[in-house]
Wavefront OBJ file of the C-alpha trace (Angstrom):
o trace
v 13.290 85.413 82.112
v 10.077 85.973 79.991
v 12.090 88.213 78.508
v 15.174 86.168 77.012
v 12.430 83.541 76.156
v 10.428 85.600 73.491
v 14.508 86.648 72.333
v 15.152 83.304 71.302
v 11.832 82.384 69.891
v 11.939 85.343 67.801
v 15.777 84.465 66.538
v 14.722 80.237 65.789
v 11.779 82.451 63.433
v 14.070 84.044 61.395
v 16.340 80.889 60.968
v 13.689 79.165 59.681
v 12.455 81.665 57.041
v 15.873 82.272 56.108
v 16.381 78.530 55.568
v 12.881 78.092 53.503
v 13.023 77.882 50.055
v 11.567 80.948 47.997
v 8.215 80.051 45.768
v 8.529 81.905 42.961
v 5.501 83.045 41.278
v 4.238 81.658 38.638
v 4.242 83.384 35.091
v 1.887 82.954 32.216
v 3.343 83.626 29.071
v 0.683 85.488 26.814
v 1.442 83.762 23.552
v 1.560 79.664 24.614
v -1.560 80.484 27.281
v -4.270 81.412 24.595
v -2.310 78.581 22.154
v -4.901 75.629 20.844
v -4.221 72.254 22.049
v -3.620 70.879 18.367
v -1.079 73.348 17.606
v 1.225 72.578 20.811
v 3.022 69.941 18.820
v 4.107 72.153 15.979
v 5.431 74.525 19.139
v 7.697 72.051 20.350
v 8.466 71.331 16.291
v 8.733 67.415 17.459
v 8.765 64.950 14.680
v 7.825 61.695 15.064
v 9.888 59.858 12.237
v 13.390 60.504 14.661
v 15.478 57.556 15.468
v 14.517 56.851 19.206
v 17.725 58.103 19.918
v 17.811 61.590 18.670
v 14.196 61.873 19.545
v 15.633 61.411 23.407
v 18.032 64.286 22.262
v 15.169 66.831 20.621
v 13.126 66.415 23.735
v 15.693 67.446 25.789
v 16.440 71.015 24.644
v 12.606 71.662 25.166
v 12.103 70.213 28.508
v 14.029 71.337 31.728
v 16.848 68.963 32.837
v 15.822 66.556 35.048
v 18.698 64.211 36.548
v 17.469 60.256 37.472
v 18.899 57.869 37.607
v 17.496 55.129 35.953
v 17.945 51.595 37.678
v 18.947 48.502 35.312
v 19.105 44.651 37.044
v 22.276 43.117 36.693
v 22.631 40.982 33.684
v 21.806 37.172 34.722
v 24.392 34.576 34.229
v 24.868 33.050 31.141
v 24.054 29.150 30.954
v 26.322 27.002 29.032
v 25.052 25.982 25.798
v 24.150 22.016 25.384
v 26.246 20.497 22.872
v 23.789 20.349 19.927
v 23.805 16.411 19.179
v 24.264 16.148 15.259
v 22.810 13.642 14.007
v 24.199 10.779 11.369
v 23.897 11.218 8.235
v 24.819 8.380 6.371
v 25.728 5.642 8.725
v 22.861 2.766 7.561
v 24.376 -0.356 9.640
v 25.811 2.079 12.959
v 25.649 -0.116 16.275
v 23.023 2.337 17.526
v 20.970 1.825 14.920
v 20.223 3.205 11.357
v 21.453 6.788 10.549
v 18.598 9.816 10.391
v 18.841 10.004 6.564
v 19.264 6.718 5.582
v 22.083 4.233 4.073
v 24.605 6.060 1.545
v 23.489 5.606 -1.892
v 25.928 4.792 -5.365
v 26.422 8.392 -5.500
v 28.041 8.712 -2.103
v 24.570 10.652 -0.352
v 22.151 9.419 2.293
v 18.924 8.028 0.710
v 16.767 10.177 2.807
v 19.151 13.352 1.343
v 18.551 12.386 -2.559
v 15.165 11.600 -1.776
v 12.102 12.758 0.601
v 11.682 10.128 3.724
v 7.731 10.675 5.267
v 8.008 7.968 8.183
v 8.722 4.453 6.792
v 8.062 5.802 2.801
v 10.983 6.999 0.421
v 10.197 9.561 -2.548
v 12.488 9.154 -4.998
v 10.367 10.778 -7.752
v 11.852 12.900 -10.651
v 15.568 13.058 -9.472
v 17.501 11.903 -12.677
v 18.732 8.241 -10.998
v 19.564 5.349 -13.111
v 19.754 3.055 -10.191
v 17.649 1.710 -7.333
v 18.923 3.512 -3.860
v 19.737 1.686 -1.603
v 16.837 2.230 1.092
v 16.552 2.248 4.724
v 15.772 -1.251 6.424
v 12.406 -0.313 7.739
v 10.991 1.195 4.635
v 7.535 -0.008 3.530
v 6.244 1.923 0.439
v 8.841 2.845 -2.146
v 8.298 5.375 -4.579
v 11.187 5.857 -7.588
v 9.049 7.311 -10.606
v 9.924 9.438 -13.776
v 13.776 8.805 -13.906
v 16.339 6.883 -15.798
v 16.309 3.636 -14.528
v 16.994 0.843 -16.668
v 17.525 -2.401 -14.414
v 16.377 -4.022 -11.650
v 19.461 -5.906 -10.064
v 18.796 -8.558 -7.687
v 20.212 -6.802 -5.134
v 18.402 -3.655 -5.309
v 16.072 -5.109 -2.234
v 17.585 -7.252 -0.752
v 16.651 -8.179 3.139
v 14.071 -5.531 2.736
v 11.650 -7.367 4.457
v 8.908 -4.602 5.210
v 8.594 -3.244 2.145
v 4.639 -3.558 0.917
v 4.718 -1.081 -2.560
v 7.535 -0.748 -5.350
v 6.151 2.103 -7.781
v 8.717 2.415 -10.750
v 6.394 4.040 -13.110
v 7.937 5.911 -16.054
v 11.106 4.855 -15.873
v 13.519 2.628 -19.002
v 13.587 -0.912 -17.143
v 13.905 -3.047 -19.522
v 15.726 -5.956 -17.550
v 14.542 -7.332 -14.219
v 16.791 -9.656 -12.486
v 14.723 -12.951 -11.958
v 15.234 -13.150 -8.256
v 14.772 -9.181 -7.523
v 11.202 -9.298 -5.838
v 11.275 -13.145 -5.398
v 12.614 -12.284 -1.610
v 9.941 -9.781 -0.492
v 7.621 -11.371 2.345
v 5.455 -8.329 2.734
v 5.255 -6.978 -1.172
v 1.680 -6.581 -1.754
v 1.376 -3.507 -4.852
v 4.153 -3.587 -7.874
v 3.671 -1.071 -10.649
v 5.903 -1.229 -13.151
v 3.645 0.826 -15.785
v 5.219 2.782 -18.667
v 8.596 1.007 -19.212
v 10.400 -1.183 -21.764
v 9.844 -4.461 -20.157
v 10.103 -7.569 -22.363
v 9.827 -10.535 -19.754
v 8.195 -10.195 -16.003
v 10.046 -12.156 -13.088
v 8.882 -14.638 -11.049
v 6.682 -12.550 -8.163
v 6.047 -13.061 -4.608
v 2.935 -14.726 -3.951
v 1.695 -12.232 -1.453
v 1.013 -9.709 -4.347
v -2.719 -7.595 -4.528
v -2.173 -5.245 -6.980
v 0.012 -5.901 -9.849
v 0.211 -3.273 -12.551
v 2.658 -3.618 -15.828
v 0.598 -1.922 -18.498
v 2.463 -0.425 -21.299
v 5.658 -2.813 -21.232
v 6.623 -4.661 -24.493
v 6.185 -7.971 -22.919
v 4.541 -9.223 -25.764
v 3.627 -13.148 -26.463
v 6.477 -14.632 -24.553
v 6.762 -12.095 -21.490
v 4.514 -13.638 -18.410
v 5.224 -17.210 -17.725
v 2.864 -19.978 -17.973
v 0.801 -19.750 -14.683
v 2.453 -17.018 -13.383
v -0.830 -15.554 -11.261
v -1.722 -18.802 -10.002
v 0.024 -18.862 -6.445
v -1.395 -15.476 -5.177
v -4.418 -16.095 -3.602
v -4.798 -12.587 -2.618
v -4.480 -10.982 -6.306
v -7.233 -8.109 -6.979
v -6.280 -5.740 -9.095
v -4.305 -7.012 -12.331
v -3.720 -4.949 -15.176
v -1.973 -5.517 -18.486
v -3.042 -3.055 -20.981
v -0.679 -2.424 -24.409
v 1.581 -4.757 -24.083
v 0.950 -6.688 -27.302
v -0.555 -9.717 -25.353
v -2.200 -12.440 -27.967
v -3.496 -14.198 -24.674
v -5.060 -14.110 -21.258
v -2.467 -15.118 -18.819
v -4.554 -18.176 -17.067
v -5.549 -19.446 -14.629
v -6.219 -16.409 -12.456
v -7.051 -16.782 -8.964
v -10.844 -16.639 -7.512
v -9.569 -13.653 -5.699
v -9.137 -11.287 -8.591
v -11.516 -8.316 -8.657
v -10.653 -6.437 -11.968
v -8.408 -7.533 -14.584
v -7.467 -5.013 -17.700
v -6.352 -5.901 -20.540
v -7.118 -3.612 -23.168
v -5.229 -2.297 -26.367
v -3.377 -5.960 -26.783
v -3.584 -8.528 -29.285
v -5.767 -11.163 -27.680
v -8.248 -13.299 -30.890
v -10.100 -15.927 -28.865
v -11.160 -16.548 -25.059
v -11.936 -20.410 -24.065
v -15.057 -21.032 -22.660
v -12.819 -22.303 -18.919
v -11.030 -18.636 -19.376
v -13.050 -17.373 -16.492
v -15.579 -20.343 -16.058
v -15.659 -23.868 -15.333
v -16.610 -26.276 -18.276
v -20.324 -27.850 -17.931
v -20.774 -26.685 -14.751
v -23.424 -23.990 -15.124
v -24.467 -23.546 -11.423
v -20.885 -21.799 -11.171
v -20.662 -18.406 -10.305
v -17.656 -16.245 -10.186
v -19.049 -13.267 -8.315
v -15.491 -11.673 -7.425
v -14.607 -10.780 -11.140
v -16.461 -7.758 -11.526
v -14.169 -5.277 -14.090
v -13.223 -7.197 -17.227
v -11.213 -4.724 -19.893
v -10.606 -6.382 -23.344
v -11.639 -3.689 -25.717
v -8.941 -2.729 -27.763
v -8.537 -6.162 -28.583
v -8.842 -7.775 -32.161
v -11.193 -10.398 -29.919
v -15.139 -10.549 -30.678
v -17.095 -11.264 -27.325
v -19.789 -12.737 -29.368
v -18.241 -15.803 -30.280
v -17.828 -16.673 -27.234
v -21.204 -16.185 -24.975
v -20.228 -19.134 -22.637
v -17.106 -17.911 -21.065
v -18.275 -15.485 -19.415
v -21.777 -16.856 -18.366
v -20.397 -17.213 -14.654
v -19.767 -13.653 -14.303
v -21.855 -10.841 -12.598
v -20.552 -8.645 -15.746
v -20.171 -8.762 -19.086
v -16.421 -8.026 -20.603
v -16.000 -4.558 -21.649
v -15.060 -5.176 -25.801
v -16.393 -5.823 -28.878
v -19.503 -7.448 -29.723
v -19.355 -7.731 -33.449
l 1 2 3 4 5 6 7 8 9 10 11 12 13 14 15 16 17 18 19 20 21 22 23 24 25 26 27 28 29 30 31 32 33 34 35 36 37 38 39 40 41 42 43 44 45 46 47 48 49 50 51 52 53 54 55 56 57 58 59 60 61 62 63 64 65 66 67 68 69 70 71 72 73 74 75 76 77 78 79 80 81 82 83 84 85 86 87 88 89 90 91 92 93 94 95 96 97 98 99 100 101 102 103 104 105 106 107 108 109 110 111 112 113 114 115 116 117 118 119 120 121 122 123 124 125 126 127 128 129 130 131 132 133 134 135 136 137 138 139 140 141 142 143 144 145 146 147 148 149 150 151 152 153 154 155 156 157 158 159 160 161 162 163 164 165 166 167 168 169 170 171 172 173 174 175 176 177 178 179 180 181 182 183 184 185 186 187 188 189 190 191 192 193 194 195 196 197 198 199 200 201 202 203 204 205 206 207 208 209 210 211 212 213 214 215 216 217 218 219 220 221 222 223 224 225 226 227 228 229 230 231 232 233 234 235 236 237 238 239 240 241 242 243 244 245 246 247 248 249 250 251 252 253 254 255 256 257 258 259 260 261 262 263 264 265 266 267 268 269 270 271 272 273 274 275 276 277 278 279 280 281 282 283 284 285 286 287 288 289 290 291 292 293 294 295 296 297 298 299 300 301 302 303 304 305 306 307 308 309 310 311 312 313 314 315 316
């Protein structure tokens, strides 16, 4: 019995070194072994400008075949796209409201298309129009300077009733519809500098800053009291515009009032004061331009003896 158990011990032995894999030795080859490290790159000639591709390919002639399989996630579901909303372009008086860019203009594009829209302010300057565009309801400062420009229709603003600042600067206006600003609750700045104006409108009362300098408005071109109503006037200037007066009265607001390079002779001594009543002081009307005017300021000492400044102009 011993016997027939050491035969069958011996015979599982030899199955099992049959079945074992053979280690072969390992073999140095003399002329990579005693290679320096810097120069095992120019062994394996492997070049670093190859498309990732090919540089998959070179690498595998030098290295031994190795199969794996590489593991890749399914691809996740697409999601359906949202309909992209497109907005209006034109469209000014849409049930849902005003369009993105604005009313359509006279030459068939949205305002805010032709021009630049910042928030509530339009930027119309430098782009060739000869016509007010028609702007979006809410718009409060409007901006149209250096085009072509030549009238101001009474329509141009209508029911614009947030609009604070019309700048037409630069433009050829030479007619202004007598009712175009007259409907303007919130106007508070016009400047109308640098066009061929010959006689001013009648303007809202709310106004602060009026400019018109360099208009040919000439003797006949502001109306008789045509500052009086705006209690809130500061800034008024009238320079070369061939004046031969000073447009009176002004309000006790006004702050600075230019009106050099005109044609003005003579002030009265109630042009800025009050006759006989010396304890008068007008301490608001600070910035008084007349030089450039065929006036002499010496003639006159006593209407401007309520100021906290003396006129700017000649004294001889």
């Amino acid at each position: 019995m011993k016997a027939f158990a050491n035969v069958l011990l011996g015979f599982l032995i030899f199955e099992i070194s049959v079945a074992a894999p053979t280690i072969g030795s390992i073999t140095y080859d003399s002329e990579t072994y005693d290679v320096a490290l810097e120069d095992l790159d120019n062994l394996y000639d492997y070049d670093e400008n190859l498309p990732v591709d090919q540089a998959e390919i070179e690498i595998g002639t030098v290295l031994p075949s190795v199969t794996q399989e590489i593991f890749s996630p399914p691809p996740l579901p697409e999601e359906p796209e949202e309909e992209a909303s497109t907005p209006k372009l034109i469209d000014g008086s849409s049930p849902h409201g005003p369009g993105v860019l604005g009313p359509q203009t006279h030459d068939g594009l949205p305002t805010c298309l032709l021009c630049t829209c910042m928030g509530t302010s339009v930027y119309c300057d430098d782009r060739e129009l000869d016509a007010v565009p028609l702007l979006p309801k809410k718009t409060t400062h409007f901006y149209s300077r250096y085009n072509r420009i030549k009238k101001i229709n009474r329509d141009d603003f209508a029911n614009q009733n947030n609009l604070k600042r019309i700048d037409l600067t630069s433009n050829f206006i030479s007619d202004i519809d007598e009712d175009a600003f007259r409907g303007l609750p919130e106007l508070q700045e016009l400047i109308l500098r640098d066009n061929k104006i010959r006689q001013l409108p009648e303007l809202p009362p709310t106004l602060i800053f009026i400019d018109i300098s360099n208009n040919r408005l000439g003797r006949k071109g502001i109306k008789d009291e045509a500052f009086k109503d705006m209690i809130e006037l500061h800034h008024l200037y009238i320079t070369d515009n061939n004046l031969d007066h000073i447009p009176l009265p002004l309000p006790e607001t006004l702050q600075s009032l230019h009106l050099q390079n005109n044609n003005i002779h003579e002030m009265h001594e109630d042009t800025f004061c009050k006759m006989k009543d010396y304890s008068y002081v007008r301490r608001s009307l600070e910035d008084i331009r007349l030089d450039g005017n065929p006036i002499n300021l010496s003639n006159t000492p006593h209407s401007y003896m309520c100021l906290p400044r003396i006129p700017i102009g000649s004294l001889i």
